[in-house]
C-alpha angles and dihedrals in degrees: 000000000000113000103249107244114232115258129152113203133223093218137077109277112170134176128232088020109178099234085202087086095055105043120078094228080060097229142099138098125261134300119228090229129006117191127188102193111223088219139348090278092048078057094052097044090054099049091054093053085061129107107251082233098052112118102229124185115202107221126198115166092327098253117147093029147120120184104184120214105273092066134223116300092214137037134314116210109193109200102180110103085027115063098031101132109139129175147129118265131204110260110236102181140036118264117211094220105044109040099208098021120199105202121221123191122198125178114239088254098063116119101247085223088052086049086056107055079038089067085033097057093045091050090244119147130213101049105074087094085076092067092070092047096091079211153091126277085237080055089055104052086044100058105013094249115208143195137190096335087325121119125195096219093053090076106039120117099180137336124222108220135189119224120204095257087063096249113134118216136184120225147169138248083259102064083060134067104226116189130151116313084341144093132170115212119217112261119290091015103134100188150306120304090189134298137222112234115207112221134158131240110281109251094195107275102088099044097105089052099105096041093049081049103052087034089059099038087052088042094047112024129068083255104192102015118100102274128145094219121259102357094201127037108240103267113235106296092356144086122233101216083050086061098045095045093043079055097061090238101127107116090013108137144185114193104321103341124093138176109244130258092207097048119008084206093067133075119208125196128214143202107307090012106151125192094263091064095056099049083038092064096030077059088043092054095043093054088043094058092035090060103035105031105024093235128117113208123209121226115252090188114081112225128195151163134054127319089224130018107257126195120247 
């Protein structure tokens, strides 16, 4: 195993953090160690410092995730507030798919809502999507995020990773295997540093993108209760929620979790809710539709840690 290098770094690191009050379903046990970069070199100094064997979990706003109890033996690095440059870049080379591109690079910390007016206020299409993924841009890349009919790798032009010996490197769609809601990193990349996404000029037609976004996602989706966003992926010709619903599920609970009224494809907590809850009913789901409806649905939410906190 490779010897630590010393580094002390500018930003907050804490041991013991609740993860509960960084994780949009609001439960999950503590993390070992929980560390907020000051900047993007503050990130890469302390990556370097960490042991090549150390588990480490990326965290944006805590969206699509379940942390159960017993909390996450390794370190947590929350991106989100740190890496938040955005900006548009000159193009310096033609894109097959947009004509004229107009680049747009956003650090892996940028709010995916904040991405989307972004393209809106600069008149740019293919990006209002963003504005219904309750994410990070880092989240995004990490899982192809999608949005009524929008996927996050569809735009992207290229993607700035960190591997686990700190270096950053550009690359391109290819060096990945995108699939739906899914993508699989090379080998000792540890995460996204941030992409640039290649879209054209809006000609009109896509300027209400954003706001028909924004205006769906409120009308449809528990907004303002804790969610973690679409608990299944929708399974081949089919819509999870569909399935769920059809299943007579919505409102079912166990403990504090609950599938939503408003939306079957979405679990709430409530007040004591605890992780367990959460993974009990998303099993409970699974084996329902399973049962009643012969189709076994795939988790979109990752979930991680330890079921109880062990010593060690």
């Amino acid at each position: 195993m490779a010897e630590p290098q010393v580094y002390v770094p500018r930003g907050a690191l804490r041991s013991g953090e609740p993860l509960a009050s960084h994780t949009s379903w609001r439960v999950g046990g503590p993390a070992d160690r929980y560390f907020e970069p000051a900047d993007r070199d503050d990130l890469i100094g302390f990556v370097r410092s960490l042991p090549s064997d150390e588990p480490v979990l990326w965290l944006g706003l805590g969206s699509n995730l379940l942390v159960r109890d017993g909390g996450f033996r390794g370190t947590v690095i929350a991106l989100h507030g740190a890496l938040d440059a955005l900006r548009i870049e000159p193009s310096t080379r033609p894109e097959p798919r947009v004509p004229s591109p107009v680049i747009v690079y956003a650090e892996a910390g940028v709010h995916c809502a904040r991405l989307a007016k972004f393209a809106e206020r600069e008149q740019l299409a293919g990006l209002g999507f963003m504005a219904g993924i309750p994410g990070t841009v880092g989240g995004a890349l990490a899982m192809n995020a999608g949005a009524w009919g929008g996927e996050t790798w569809v735009v992207v032009r290229e993607v700035e990773v960190l591997h686990r010996d700190g270096r950053a490197q550009w690359l391109p769609p290819s060096a990945f295997a995108v699939a739906y809601r899914s993508v699989r990193l090379p080998e000792d990349v540890l995460g996204f540093l941030g992409a640039r996404f290649a879209v054209a000029p809006d000609d009109g037609s896509h300027a209400e993108a954003t706001k028909t976004s924004l205006a769906q996602r409120k009308a449809t989706q528990p907004v303002g209760k804790p969610s973690a966003g679409s608990t299944f992926r929708n399974p081949p010709g089919d819509y999870a929620a569909r399935l769920i619903e059809s299943c007579g599920l919505k409102g079912q609970r166990v403990g504090g979790a609950e599938v939503s009224m408003q939306h079957a494809n979405f679990i709430i907590t409530r007040a004591g809710a605890i992780a367990a809850d959460v993974e009990a009913l998303i099993e409970l789901i699974r084996a329902t539709v399973k049962e009643k409806a012969g189709v076994t649905l795939d988790a979109e939410v990752k979930i991680v840690g330890d079921v109880v906190r062990s010593e060690g």
